[in-house]
C-alpha positions in Angstrom: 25.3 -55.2 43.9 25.5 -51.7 45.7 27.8 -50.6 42.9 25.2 -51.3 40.3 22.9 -49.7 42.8 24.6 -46.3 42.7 25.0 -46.2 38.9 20.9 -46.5 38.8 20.6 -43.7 41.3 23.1 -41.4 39.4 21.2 -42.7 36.3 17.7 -41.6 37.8 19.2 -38.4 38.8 20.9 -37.3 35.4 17.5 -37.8 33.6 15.9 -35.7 35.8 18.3 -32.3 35.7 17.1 -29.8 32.9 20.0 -30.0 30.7 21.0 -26.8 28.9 19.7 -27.5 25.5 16.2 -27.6 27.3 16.5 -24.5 29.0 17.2 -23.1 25.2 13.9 -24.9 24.4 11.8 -23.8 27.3 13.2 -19.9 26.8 12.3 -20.0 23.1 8.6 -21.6 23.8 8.1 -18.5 26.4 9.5 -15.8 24.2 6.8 -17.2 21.0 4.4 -17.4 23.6 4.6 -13.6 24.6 5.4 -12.4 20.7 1.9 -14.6 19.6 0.2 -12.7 22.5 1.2 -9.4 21.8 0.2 -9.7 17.8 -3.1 -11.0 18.8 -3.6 -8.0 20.8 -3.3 -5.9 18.1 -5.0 -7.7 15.6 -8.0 -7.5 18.5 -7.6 -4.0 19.3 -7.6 -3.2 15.4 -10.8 -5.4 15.0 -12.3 -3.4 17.5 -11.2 -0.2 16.0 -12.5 -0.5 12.6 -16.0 -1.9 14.5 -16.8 1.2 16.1 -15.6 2.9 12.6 -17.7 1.1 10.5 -20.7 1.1 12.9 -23.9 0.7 11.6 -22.9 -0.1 8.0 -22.8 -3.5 6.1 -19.1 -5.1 6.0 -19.3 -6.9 3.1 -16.4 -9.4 1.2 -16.3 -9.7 -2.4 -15.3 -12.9 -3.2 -11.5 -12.0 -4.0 -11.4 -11.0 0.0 -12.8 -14.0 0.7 -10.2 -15.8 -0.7 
């Protein structure tokens, strides 16, 4: 009984270290995170640009920008 007792505690405590693989994972997810950011930034900053540019005036698509 206290053997199979151990093996459920070393069990318990396996699942529960962050095995390499999910270090990888968790690295990956952080490094997309900060790239997405950083384009959306831009994109933001350019919107805002071309706003004060085109102040005043009518932005209008034609149907091929649309698309």
């Amino acid at each position: 009984m206290l053997l199979g007792n151990i093996t459920d505690n070393l069990f318990m405590l396996m699942t529960h270290v962050i095995q390499p693989f999910h270090l990888l994972v968790i690295a990956l997810a952080g490094w997309l995170n900060r790239h997405q950011q950083a384009v959306t930034g831009c994109f933001i900053e350019e919107s805002r640009v071309l706003k004060d540019q085109f102040e005043g005036q009518w932005l209008g698509f034609t149907d091929k920008q649309r698309q």
